[in-house]
KOLLONU-133261 format. One line per field, with one value per atom (N, C-alpha, C, CB): residue number from 0; atom name; y, x, z. Coordinates in nm, 4 decimals. Glycine has a CB too. Layout:
// KOLLONU-133261
num	(NUM | ...) $
atomo	(CA | ...) $
yy	(Y | ...) $
xx	(X | ...) $
zz	(Z | ...) $
END
This chain:
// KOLLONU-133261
num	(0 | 0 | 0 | 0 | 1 | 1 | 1 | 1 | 2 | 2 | 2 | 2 | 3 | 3 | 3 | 3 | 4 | 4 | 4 | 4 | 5 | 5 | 5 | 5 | 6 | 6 | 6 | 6 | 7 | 7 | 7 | 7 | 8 | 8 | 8 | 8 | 9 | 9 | 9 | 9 | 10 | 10 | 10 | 10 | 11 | 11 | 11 | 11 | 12 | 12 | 12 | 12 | 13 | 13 | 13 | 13 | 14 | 14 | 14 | 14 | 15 | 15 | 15 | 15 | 16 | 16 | 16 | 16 | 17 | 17 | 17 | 17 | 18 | 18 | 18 | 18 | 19 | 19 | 19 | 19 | 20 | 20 | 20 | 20 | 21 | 21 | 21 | 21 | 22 | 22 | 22 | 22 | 23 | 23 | 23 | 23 | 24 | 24 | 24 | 24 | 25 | 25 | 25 | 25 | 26 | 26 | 26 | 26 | 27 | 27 | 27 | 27 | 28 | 28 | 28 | 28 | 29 | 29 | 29 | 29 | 30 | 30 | 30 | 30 | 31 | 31 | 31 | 31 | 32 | 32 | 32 | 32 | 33 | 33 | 33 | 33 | 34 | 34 | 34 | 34 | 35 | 35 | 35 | 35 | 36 | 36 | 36 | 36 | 37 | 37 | 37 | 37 | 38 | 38 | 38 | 38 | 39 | 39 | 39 | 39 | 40 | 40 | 40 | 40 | 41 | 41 | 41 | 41 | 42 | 42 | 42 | 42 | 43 | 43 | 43 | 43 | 44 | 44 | 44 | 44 | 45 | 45 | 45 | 45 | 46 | 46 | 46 | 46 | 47 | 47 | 47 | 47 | 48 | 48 | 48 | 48 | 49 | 49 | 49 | 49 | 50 | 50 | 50 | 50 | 51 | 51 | 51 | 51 | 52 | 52 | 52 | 52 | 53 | 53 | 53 | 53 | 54 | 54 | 54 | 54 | 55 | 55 | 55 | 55 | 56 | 56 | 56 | 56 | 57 | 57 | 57 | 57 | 58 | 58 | 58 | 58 | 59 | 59 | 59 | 59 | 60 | 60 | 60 | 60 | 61 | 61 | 61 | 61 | 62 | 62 | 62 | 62 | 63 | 63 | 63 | 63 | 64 | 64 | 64 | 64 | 65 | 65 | 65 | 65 | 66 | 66 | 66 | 66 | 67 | 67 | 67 | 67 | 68 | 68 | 68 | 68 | 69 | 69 | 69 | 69 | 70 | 70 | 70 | 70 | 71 | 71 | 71 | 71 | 72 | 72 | 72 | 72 | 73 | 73 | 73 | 73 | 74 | 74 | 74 | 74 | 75 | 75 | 75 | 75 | 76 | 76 | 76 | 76 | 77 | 77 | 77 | 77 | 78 | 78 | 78 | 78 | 79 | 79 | 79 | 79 | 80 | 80 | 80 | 80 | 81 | 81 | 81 | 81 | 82 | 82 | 82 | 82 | 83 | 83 | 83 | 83 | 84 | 84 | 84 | 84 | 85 | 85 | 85 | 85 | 86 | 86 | 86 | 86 | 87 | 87 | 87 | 87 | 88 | 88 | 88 | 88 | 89 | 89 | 89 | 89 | 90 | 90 | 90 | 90 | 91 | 91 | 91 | 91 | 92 | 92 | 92 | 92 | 93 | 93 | 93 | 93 | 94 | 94 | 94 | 94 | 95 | 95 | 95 | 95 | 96 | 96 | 96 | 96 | 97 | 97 | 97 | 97 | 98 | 98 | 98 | 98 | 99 | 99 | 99 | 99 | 100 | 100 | 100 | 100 | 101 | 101 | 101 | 101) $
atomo	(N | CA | C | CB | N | CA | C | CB | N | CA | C | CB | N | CA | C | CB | N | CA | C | CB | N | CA | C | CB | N | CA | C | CB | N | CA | C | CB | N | CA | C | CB | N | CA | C | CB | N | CA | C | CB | N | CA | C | CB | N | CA | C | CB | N | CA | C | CB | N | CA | C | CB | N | CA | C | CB | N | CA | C | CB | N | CA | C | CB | N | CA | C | CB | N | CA | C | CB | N | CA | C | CB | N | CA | C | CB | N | CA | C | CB | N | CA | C | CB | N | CA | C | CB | N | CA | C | CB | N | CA | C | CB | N | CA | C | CB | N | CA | C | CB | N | CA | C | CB | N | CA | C | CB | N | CA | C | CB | N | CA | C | CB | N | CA | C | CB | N | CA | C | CB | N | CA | C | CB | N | CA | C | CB | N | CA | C | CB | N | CA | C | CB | N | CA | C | CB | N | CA | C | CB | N | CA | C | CB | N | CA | C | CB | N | CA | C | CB | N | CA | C | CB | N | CA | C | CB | N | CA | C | CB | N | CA | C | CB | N | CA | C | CB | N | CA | C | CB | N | CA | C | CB | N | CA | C | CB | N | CA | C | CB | N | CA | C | CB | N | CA | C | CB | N | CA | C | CB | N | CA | C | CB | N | CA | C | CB | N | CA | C | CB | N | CA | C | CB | N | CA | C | CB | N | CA | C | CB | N | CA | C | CB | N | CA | C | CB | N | CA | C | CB | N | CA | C | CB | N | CA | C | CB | N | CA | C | CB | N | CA | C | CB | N | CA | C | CB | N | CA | C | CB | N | CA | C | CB | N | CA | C | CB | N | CA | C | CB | N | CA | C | CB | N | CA | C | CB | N | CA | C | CB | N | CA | C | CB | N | CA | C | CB | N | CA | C | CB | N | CA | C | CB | N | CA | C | CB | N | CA | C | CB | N | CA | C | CB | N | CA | C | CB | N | CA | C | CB | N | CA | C | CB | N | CA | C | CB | N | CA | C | CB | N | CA | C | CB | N | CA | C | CB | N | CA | C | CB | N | CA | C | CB | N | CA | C | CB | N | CA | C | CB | N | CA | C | CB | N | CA | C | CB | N | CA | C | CB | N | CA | C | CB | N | CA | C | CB | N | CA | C | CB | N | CA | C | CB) $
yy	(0.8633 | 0.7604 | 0.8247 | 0.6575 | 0.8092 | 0.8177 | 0.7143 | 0.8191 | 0.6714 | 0.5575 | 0.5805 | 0.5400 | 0.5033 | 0.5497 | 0.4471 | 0.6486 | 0.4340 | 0.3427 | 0.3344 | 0.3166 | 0.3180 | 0.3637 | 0.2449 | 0.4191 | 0.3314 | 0.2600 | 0.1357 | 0.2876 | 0.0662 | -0.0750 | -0.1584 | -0.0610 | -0.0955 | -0.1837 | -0.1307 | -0.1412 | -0.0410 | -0.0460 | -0.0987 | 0.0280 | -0.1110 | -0.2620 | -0.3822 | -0.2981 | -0.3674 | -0.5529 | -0.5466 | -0.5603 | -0.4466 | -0.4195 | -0.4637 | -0.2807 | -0.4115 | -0.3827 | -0.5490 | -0.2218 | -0.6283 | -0.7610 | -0.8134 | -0.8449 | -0.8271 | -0.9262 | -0.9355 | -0.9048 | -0.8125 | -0.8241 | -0.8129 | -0.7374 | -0.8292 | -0.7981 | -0.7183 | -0.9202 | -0.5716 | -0.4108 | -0.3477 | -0.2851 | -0.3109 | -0.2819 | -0.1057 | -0.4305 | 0.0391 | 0.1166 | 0.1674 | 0.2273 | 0.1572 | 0.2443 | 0.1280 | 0.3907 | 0.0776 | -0.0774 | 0.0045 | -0.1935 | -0.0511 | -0.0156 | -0.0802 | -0.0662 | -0.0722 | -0.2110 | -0.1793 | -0.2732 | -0.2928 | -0.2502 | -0.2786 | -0.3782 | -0.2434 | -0.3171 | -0.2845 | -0.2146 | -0.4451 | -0.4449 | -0.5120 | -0.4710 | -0.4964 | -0.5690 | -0.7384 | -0.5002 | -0.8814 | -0.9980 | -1.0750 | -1.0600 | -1.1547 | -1.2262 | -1.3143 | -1.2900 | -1.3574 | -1.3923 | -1.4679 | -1.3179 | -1.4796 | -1.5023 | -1.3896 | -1.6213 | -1.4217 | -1.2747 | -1.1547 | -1.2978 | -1.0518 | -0.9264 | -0.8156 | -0.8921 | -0.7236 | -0.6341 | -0.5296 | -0.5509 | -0.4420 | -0.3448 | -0.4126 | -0.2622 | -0.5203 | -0.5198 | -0.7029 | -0.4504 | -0.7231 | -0.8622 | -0.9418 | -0.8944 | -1.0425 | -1.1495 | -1.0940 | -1.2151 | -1.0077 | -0.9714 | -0.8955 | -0.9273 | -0.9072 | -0.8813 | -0.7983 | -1.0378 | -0.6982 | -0.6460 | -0.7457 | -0.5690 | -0.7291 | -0.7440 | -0.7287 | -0.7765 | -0.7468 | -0.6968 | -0.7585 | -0.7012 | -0.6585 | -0.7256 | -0.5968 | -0.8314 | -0.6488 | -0.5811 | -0.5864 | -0.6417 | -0.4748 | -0.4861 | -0.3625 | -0.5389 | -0.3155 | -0.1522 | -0.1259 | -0.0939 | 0.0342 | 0.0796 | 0.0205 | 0.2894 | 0.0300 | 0.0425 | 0.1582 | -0.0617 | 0.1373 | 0.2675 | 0.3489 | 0.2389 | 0.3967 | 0.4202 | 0.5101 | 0.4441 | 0.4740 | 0.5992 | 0.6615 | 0.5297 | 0.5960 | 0.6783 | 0.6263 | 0.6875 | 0.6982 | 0.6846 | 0.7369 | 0.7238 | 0.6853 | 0.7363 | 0.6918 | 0.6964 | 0.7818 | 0.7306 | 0.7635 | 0.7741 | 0.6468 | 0.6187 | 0.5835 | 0.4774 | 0.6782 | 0.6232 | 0.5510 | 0.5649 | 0.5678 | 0.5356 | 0.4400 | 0.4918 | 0.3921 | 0.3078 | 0.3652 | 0.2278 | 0.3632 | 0.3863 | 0.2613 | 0.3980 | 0.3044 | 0.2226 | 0.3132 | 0.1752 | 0.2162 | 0.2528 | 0.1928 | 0.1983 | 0.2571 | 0.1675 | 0.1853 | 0.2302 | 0.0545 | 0.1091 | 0.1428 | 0.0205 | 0.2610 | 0.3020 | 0.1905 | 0.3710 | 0.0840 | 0.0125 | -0.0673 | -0.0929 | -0.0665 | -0.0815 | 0.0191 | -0.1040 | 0.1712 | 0.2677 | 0.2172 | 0.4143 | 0.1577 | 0.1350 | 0.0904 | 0.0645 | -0.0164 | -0.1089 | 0.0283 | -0.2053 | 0.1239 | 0.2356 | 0.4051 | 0.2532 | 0.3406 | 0.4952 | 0.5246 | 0.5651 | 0.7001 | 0.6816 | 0.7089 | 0.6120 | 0.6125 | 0.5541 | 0.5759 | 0.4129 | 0.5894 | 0.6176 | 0.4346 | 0.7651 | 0.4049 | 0.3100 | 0.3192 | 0.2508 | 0.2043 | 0.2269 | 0.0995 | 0.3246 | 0.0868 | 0.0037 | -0.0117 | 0.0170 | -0.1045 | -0.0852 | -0.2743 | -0.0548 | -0.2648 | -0.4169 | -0.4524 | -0.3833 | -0.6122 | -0.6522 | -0.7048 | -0.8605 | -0.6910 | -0.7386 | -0.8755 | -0.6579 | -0.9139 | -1.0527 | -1.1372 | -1.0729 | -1.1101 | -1.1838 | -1.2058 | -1.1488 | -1.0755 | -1.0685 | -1.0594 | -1.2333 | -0.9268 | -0.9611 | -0.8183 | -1.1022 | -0.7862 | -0.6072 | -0.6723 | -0.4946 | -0.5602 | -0.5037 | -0.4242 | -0.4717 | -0.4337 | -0.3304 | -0.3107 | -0.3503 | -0.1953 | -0.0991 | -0.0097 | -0.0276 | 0.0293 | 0.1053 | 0.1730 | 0.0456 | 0.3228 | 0.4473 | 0.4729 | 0.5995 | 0.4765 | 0.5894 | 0.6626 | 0.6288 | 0.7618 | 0.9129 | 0.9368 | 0.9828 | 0.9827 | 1.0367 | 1.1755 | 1.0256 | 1.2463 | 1.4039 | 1.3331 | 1.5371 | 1.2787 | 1.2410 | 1.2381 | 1.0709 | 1.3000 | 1.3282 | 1.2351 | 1.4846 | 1.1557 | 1.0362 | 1.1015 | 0.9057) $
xx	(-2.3019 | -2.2051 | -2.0697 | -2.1985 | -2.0219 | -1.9040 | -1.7662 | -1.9471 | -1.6734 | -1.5637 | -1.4575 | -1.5076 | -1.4031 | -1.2783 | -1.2221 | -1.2650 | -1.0933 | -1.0300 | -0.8534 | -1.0409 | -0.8228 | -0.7307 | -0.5674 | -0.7612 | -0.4685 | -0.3244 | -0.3249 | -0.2046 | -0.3112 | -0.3319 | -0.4564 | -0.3768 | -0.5122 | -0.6386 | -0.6063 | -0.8307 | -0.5452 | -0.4959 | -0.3965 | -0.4915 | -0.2759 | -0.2041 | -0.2486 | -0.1767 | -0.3578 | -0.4351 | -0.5293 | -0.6355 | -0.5453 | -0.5681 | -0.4708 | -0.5786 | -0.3442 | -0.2450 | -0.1620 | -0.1453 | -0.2009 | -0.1114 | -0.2343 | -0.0484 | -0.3760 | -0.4778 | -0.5250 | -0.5951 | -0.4821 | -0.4991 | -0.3848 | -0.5837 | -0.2690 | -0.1014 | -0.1523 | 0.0203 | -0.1489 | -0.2239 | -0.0501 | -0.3026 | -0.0430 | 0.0518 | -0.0424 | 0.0835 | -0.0182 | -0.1208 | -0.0791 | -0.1619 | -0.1531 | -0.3020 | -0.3891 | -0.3898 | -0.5099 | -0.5865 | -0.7419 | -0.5095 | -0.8020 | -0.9632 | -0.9757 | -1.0787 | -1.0725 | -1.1009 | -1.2567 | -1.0023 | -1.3555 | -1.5430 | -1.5687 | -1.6729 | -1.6171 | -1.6750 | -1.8607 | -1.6086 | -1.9209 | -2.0706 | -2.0981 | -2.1242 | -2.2103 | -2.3220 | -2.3046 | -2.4856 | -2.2719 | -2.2884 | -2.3623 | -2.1581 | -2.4531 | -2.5635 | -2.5030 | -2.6412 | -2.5029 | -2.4454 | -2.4752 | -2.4080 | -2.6260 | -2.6915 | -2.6847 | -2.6494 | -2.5827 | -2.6024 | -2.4975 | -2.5750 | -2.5772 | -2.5487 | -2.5643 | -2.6668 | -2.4825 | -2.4810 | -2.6054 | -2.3095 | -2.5431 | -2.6231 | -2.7561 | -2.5589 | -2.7554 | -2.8805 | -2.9342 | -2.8482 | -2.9882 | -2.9937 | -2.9758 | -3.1196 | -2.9043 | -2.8564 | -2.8128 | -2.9299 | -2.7209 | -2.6026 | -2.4876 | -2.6239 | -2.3633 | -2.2528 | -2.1432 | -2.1982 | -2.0714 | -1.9447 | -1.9031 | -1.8229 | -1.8505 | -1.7361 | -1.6292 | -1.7426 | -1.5332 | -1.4361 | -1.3823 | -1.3491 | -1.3712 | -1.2951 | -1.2120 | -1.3845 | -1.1314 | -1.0174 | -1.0580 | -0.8795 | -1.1460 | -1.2332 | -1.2011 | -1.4006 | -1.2294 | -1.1912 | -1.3572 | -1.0909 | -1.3691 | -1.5551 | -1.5802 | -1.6067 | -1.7251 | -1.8775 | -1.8864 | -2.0608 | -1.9907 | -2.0552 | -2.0516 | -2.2295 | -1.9224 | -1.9400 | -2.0238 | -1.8433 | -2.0795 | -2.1841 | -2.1055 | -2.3702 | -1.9989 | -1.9258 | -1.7754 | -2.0041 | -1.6486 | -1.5171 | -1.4535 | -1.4625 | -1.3001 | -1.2645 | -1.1185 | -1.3463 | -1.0428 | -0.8929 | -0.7811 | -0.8422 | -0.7209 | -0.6094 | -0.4508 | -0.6650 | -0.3928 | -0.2757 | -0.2507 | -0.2368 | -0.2909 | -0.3041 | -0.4052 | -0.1864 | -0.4625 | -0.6232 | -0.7158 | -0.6738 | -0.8058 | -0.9570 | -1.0723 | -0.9603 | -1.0837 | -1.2563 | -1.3667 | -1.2800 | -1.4116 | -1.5418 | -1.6609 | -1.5284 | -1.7984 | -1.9017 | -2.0195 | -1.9689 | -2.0010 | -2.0961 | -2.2818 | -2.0713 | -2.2896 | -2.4060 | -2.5544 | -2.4106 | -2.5444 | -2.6705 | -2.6346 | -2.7072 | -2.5312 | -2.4927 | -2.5136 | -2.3752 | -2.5327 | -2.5353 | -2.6299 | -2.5958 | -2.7280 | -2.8375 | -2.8057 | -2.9289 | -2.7043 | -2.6131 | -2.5974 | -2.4584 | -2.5202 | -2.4571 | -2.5040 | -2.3615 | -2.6538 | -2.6553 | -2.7237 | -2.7746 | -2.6971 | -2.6674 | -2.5784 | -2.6687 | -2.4519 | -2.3883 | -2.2391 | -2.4205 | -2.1606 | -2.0355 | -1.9693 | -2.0116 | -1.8983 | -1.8642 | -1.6880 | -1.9189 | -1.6916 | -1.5327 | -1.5033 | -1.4646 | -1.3390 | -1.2616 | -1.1374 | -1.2386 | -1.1123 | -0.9975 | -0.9257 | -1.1531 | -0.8543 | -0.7501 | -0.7785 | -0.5441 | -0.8039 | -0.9373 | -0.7195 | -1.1774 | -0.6285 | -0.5558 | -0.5413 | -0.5061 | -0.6724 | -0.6592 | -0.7264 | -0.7341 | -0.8004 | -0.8356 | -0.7787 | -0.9088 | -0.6504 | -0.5348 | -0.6551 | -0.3997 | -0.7687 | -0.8263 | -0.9048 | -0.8911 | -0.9606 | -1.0389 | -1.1593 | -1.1073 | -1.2024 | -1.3119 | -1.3850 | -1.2972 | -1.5539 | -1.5900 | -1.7252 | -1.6046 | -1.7386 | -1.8307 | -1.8903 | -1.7680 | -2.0424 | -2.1482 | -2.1811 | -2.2512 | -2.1676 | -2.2353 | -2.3521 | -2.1394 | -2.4764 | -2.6090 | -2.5587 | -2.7245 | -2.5981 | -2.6051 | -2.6472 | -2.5303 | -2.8599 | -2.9237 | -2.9037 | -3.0634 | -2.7345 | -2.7124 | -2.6478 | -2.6003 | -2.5760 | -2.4848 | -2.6174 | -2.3864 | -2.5752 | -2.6529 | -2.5844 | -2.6405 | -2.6721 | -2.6151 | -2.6145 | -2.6948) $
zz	(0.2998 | 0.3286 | 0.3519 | 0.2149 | 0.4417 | 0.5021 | 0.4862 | 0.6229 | 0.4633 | 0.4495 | 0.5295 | 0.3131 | 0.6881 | 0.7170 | 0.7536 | 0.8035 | 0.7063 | 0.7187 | 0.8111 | 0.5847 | 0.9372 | 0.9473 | 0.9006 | 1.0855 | 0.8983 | 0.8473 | 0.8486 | 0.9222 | 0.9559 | 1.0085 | 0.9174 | 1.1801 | 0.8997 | 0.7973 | 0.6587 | 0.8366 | 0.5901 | 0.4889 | 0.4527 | 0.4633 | 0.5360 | 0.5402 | 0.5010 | 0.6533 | 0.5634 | 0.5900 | 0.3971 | 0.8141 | 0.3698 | 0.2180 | 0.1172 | 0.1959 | 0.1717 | 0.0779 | 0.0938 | 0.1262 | 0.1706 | 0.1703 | 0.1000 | 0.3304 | 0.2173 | 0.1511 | -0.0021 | 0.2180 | -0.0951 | -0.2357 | -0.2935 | -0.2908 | -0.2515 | -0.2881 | -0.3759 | -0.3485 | -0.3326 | -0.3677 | -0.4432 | -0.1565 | -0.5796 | -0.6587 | -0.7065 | -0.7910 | -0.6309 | -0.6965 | -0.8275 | -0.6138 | -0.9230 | -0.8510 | -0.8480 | -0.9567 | -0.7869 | -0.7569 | -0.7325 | -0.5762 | -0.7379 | -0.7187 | -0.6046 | -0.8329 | -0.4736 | -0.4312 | -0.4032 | -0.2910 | -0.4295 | -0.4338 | -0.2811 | -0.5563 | -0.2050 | -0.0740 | -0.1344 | 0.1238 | -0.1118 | -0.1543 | -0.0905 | -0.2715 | -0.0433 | 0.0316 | -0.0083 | -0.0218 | 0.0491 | -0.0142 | 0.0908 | -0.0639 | 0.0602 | 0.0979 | 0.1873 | -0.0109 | 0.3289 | 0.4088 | 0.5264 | 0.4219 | 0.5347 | 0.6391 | 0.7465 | 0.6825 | 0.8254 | 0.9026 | 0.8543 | 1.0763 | 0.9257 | 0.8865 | 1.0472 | 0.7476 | 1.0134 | 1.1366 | 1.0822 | 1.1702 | 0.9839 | 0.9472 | 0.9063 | 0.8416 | 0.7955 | 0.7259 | 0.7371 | 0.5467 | 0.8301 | 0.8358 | 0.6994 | 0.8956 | 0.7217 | 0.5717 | 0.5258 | 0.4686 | 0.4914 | 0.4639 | 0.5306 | 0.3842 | 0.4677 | 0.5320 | 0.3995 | 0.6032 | 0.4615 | 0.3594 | 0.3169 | 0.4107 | 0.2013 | 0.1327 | 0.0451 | 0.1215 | -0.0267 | -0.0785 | -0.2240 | 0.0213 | -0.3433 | -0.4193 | -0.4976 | -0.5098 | -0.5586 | -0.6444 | -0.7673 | -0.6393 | -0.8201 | -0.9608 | -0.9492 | -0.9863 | -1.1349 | -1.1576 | -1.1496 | -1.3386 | -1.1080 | -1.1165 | -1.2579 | -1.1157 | -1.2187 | -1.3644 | -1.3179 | -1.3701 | -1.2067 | -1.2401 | -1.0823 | -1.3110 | -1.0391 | -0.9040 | -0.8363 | -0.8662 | -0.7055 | -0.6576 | -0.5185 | -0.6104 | -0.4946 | -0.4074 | -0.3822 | -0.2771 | -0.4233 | -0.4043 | -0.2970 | -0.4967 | -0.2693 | -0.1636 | -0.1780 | -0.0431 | -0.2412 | -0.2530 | -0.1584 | -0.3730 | -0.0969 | 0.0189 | -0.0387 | 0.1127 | -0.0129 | -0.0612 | -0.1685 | 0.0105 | -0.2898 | -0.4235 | -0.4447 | -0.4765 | -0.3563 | -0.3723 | -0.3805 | -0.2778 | -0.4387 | -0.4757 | -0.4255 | -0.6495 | -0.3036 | -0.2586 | -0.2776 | -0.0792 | -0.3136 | -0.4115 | -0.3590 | -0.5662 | -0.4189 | -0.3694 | -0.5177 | -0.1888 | -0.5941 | -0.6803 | -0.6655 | -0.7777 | -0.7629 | -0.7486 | -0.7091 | -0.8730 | -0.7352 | -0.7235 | -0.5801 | -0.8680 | -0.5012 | -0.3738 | -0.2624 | -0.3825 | -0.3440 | -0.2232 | -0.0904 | -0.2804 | -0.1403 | -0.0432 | 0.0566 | -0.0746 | 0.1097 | 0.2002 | 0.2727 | 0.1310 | 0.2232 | 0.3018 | 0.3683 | 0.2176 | 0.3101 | 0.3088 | 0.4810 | 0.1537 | 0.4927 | 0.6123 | 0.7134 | 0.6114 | 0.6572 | 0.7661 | 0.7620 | 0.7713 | 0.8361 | 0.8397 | 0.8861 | 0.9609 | 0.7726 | 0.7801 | 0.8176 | 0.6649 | 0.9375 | 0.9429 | 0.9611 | 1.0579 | 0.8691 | 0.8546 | 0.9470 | 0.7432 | 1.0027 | 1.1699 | 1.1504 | 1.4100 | 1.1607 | 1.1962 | 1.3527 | 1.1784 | 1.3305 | 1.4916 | 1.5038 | 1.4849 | 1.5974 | 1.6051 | 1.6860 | 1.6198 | 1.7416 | 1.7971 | 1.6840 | 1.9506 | 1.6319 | 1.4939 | 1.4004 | 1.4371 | 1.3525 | 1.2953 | 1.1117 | 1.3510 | 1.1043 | 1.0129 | 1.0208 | 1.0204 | 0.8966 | 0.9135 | 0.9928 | 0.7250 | 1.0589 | 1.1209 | 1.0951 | 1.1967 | 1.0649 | 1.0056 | 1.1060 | 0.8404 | 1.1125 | 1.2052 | 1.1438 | 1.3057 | 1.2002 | 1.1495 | 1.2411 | 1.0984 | 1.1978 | 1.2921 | 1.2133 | 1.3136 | 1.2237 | 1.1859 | 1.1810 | 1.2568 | 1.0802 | 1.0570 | 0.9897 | 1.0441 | 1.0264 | 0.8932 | 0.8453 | 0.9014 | 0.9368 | 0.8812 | 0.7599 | 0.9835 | 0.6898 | 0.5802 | 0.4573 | 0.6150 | 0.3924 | 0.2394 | 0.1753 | 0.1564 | 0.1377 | -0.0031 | -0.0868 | -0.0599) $
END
């Protein structure tokens, strides 16, 4: 698993959870009906400190995280985070990549 997120969508982090660091934020798999990567489900986001994390990734005093019993959603895959600016909302995108060692 891979995590990239560029400025513009960490912005859209740092208002959408009024982000004070240091902040955790989880992105996990939530049941959704549809889904890009994994049919019926879709990302999502919350501002919780880890349990038990299986992969971190700290931005400018944030810590996204993905806990361990979630890796499965990700593995794989280089996930990227981007601001859709006509939606005015994150965007999230999935590259394959069975070179990435979970």
């Amino acid at each position: 698993m891979i995590l990239s997120l560029d400025e513009k969508a960490f912005s859209w982090f740092s208002n959408e959870f009024d982000i004070k660091a240091p902040l955790s934020i989880r992105l996990y798999p939530q049941y959704a009906g549809l889904g890009v990567k994994h049919k019926g489900y879709t990302l999502a986001f919350s501002a919780e400190a880890p349990t038990n994390a299986g992969y971190s990734k700290r931005v400018n005093g944030i810590t996204f995280y993905v806990e361990e019993n979630d890796r499965w959603f990700f593995e794989h895959t280089n996930t990227i985070l981007s601001f859709d600016e006509t939606l005015n909302e994150i965007s999230v995108k999935y590259e394959e990549n069975p070179n990435i060692l979970n």
